[in-house]
Each structure stands twice: as structure tokens, then as C-alpha cells.
N, C-alpha and C positions, 0 to 999 in steps of 0.2 A: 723390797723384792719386787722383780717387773711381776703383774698380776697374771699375764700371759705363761707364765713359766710354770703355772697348775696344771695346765694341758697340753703344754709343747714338750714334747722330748727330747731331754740331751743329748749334747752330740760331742764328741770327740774325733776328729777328723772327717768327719763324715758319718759317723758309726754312731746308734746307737747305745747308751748306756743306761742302765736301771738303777735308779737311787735304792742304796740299802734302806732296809728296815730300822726305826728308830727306836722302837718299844719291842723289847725282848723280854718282856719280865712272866714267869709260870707259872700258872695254877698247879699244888700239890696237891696230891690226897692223902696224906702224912704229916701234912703240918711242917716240909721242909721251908718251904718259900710262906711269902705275909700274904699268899692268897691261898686258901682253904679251898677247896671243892665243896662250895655249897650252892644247892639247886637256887634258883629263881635271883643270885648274886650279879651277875654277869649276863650283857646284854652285844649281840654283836651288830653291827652294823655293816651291810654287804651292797655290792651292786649286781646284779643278774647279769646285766653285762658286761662285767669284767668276769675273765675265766679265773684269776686267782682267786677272787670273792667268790666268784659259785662252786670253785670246790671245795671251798671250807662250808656254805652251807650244804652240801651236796655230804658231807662226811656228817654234821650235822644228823640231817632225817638219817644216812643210814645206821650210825649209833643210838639213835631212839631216842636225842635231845631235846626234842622240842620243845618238853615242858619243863625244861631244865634249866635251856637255856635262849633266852629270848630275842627277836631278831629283827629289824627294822632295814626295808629295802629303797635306797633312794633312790632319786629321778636319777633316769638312764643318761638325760644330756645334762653333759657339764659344761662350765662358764668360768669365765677369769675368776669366777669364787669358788671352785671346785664343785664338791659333789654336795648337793643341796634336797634337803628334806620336804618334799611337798606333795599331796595329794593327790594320786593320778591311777591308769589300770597298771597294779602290780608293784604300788611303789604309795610310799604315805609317810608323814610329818615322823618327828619324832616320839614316842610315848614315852620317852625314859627323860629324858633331860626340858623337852621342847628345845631342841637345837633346830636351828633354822638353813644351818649348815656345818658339812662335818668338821670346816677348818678349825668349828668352836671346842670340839672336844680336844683336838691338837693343841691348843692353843688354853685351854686348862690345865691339861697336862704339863703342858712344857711353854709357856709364854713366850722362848727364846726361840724356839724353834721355827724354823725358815725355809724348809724342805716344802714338796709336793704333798698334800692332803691325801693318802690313797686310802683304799680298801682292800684287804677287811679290816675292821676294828674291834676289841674285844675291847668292853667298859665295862669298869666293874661298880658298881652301882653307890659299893660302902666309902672306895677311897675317892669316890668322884675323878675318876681318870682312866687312861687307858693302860690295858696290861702289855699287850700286844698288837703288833699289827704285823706281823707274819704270819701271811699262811702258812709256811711248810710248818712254825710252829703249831702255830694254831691246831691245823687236822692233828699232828701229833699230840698235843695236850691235850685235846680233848679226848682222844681216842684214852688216852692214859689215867689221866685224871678222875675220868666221870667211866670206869670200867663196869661198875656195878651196874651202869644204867645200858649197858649194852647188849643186844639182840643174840640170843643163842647163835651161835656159828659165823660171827661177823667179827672179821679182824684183822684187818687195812695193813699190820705190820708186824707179820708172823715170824718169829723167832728163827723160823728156816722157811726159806735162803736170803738172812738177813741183809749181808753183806755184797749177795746179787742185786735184791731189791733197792738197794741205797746207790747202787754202782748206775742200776738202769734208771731210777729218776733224776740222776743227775745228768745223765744221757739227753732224758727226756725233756728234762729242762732246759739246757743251755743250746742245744741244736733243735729241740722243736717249739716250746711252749714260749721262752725267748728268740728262739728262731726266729717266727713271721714276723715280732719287733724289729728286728736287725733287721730284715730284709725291708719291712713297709718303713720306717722312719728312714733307713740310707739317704743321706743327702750326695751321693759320690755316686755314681756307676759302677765301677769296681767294686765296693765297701758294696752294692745292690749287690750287685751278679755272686761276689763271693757266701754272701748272705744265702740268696735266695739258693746256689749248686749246695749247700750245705745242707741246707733243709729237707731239701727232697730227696739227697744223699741218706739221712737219717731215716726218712719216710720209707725207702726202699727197703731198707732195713727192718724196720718196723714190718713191713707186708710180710718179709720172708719168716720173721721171727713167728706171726699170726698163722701164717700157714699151714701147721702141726699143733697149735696151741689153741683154745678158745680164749684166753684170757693172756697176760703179759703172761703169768707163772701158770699154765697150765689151767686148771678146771676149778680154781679159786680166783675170787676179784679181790685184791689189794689198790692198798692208796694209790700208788704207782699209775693204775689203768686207768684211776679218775684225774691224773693230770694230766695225761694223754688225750680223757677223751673232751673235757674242757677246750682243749685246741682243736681236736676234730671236729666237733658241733660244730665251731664257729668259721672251719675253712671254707666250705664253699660257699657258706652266708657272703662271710665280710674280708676273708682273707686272701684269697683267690684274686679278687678284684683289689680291691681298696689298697691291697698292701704287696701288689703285684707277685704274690706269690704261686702265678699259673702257669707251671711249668705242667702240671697235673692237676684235677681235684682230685678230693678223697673218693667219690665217688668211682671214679676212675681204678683205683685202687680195690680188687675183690675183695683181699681178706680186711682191710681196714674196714673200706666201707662195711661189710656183714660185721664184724666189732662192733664199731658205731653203734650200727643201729640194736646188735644187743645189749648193750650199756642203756641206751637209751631209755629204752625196753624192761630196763630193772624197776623195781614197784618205787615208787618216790621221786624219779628221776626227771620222767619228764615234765611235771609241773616247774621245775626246776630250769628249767631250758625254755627263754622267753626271747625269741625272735625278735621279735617288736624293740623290744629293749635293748639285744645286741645291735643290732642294723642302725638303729638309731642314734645309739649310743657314737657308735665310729664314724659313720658319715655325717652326722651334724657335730660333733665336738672335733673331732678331726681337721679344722678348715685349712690347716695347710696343706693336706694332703686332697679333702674335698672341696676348695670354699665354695662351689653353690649350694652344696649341703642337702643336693638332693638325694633324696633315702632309693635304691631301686624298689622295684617289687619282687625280682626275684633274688633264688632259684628257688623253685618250691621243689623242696625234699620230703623224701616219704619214709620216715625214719620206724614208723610202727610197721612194715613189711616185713614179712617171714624173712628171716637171714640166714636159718641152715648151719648154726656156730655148734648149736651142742651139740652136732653129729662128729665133733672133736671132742668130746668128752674124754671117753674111753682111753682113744688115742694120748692126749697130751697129759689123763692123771699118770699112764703108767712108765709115761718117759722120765716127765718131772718127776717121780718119787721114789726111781727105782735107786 
């Protein structure tokens, strides 16, 4: 396998494409599946600056896992050997394995395997291997699995409005969170431009929906808003620019932006949102789209400012729940 093909993204005609997930296998808490739900078992592996990896730790803290379930966060720039385990602010070796890089647990796992190394990774410590490496799994299992260990009134995927909730994250996924992929990797003009009018086609959408609502579903946060807000954080950082997506920023946007910054704002959250790491992460691993691989210094945003959202409280429980 060319070693470059760790960090370049696929392309099919010009168009971005995302490798499926290769480990699908689930933690039970029933004893259905050969992984048991048992605390201090299972070790995840994430990068801060990837948005898929920070909403699974991000579901993480707000399920109350942390002693549950263990978590090691690697260097933000990656290299033709993928994503590599070392010592630095926010980011440190491996404790569970001593893997020096994550292709080794891929490559325990599955010898044969020849895919992209990504994040997140769930490792389960007894069968020396990976369970999973999907997110949208992952926040799901965990939320499911490890129920008992979770926070009076916290619950990412409430029984109603099930079938809204699933409808709008895939909404939210394939036109925004993979959106600014399609639009920043396009290698074509057209495959650009059609990318980029789609995105902020969704984005519009999103403000109007905000507008009456504090949250996606009214005056409750579900999983949903944290995989929204994983791609808002990082628009006006690295997306805006790096990935030509400036038709707008979020800032630009009222009710998005006040969102944002209430999410933000939530207790756990922002230690979890590490700048340094995003920024870095995509202008130096990035080279075909950066090669001089200089980091900017801005925008400096001010995401702990009063934003005015609960005053949709009222408003949005008694629409959603009448």
C-alpha cells in the first residue's frame, strides 16, 4: 500500500469519498455479543482534532465514563504512518498496549487489513483487539451498554422523536459533517462549487430550524446537536479557510453561532475542544491542500460569551411536546 494513502483522501472523479468502518463488533450488557459491559475492559483511543473522535469522547464525559472507560489521545499531526502515540500538551504515549502507533492495533486486529488507520478506536484490553471503530456506533454503545453509569437526565437518544432524530443526523451528516470533506478535498470545480452550494444550503436550514428551538429538538440536547456542533467548532478555525468553505462563517450566522457557543458552554465541553490541535492537525497533515504547512494564528473566537439561547426555552419545550 502507497504509505501516502494514510492521509490523502479518496477520490472518485474528483469527489471526495470516506472509507467505511471495518470493526463493527458491540458491547452488550446482557451477555448478547462476546463483549460484556465491564468497567476498566475497554480503552479508546481518539484525536481531538478529528470531529468524529471528539464526539465520541465528548458522549464519553457526558455519560459519566470516565472511570469506566479509559482513553488515550494522540499527536494531532499525522504522517505516512498515520496517527502516532507520543508525549506532547494534550496528547501522550500509549498506557494500555505501549503502541507507538495506532496502525499496530489495526494490524493486531486484522494483519490483512490495508485500509486508512482512523479514529476513534475502542480496544478491548481481554481479547487484545479492536471492537469497533465507528463513531456513530460507538456514542450508541456506549450510551446503551454502560446505562447504569449514566447521569440523571442525560439521554443522547430519546425514544421520542426517534425516527426525527435519525432522519436529522443523517441530514446532518452527509451535507454538513461530511459536507466541508466534499467540499475541501474536491479535486474538480464543479464537484467544489456543487459541494460547497450544498453545505451552506443545509447551514441555512439549520439557522432557520435554531431560530424557535434552543437545541436541534427543542429544550433537550441529544446526540444529534453534538455532531453538529463537532463541525461548528471547527468552521471558522480550519474550515472556512483551509477547506474553502466561505461562502459564510458560522459566526455570521445568529442562531447557529448563539448554539455554538451554548454547547460549548455545557460543563465538560470545553476542555474537550483543543484548538492547538485542530489547527494543526489540518494545516500540517493536510500538504496537498497546505504544503507549506503554515498554521495561521487566527480567528480568535470567543465562545464563553453570553448567547441568549435559553430565552427559547419556554418557547421551543411547548412547541416540540405539544
Amino acid at each position: 500500500m502507497n504509505p501516502r494513502a494514510q492521509f490523502e483522501a479518496e477520490q472518485v472523479d474528483g469527489e471526495f469519498q470516506r472509507q467505511e468502518d471495518a470493526f463493527r463488533e458491540w458491547i452488550s450488557a446482557d451477555g448478547a455479543t462476546g463483549y460484556p459491559a465491564v468497567p476498566g475492559r475497554y480503552h479508546l483511543y481518539v484525536s481531538l482534532a478529528c470531529p468524529w473522535a471528539t464526539r465520541v469522547a465528548m458522549v464519553r464525559r457526558l455519560l459519566g465514563l470516565e472511570s469506566v472507560i479509559g482513553m488515550t489521545v494522540v499527536d494531532p499531526v499525522r504522517d505516512e504512518r498515520g496517527w502516532a502515540f507520543r508525549d506532547g500538551p494534550g496528547y501522550s504515549r500509549d498506557p494500555v498496549n505501549g503502541f507507538a502507533f495506532l496502525a499496530e492495533a489495526y494490524q493486531a486486529t486484522a494483519p490483512a487489513f490495508r485500509g486508512r488507520y482512523t479514529v476513534p478506536v475502542l480496544w478491548d484490553a481481554v481479547t487484545h483487539r479492536i471492537v469497533n471503530n465507528s463513531e456513530d456506533d460507538l456514542c450508541r454503545m456506549l450510551h446503551d451498554a454502560f446505562r447504569e453509569h449514566r447521569p440523571a437526565g442525560v439521554d443522547l437518544f430519546p425514544e421520542e422523536p426517534r425516527a426525527e432524530q435519525d432522519a436529522l443526523s443523517a441530514f446532518v451528516y452527509e451535507r454538513v459533517n461530511n459536507g466541508v470533506y466534499r467540499a475541501g478535498f474536491a479535486t474538480q470545480q464543479a464537484v467544489y462549487e456543487r459541494a460547497c452550494r450544498s453545505l451552506f444550503a443545509a447551514l441555512d436550514e439549520l439557522e432557520a430550524r435554531l431560530a424557535t428551538r434552543r437545541y436541534l429538538f427543542g429544550d433537550r440536547i441529544v446526540e444529534t446537536d453534538w455532531r453538529l456542533f463537532n463541525t461548528l467548532v471547527r468552521f471558522d478555525v480550519v474550515y472556512h479557510g483551509h477547506f474553502k468553505c466561505n461562502l459564510r462563517r458560522i459566526v455570521d450566522y445568529p442562531n447557529l453561532q448563539g448554539y455554538l457557543q451554548d454547547l460549548y458552554q455545557q460543563p465538560g465541553i470545553a476542555e474537550l475542544v483543543n484548538f492547538d490541535h485542530i489547527k494543526r492537525h489540518y494545516y500540517v497533515t493536510h500538504t496537498e491542500i497546505n504544503p507549506t504547512q503554515i498554521v495561521p494564528l487566527g480567528p480568535v473566537l470567543d465562545l464563553a460569551a453570553p448567547h441568549g439561547r435559553e430565552m427559547l426555552k419556554a418557547q421551543s419545550t411547548h412547541r416540540d411536546h405539544r
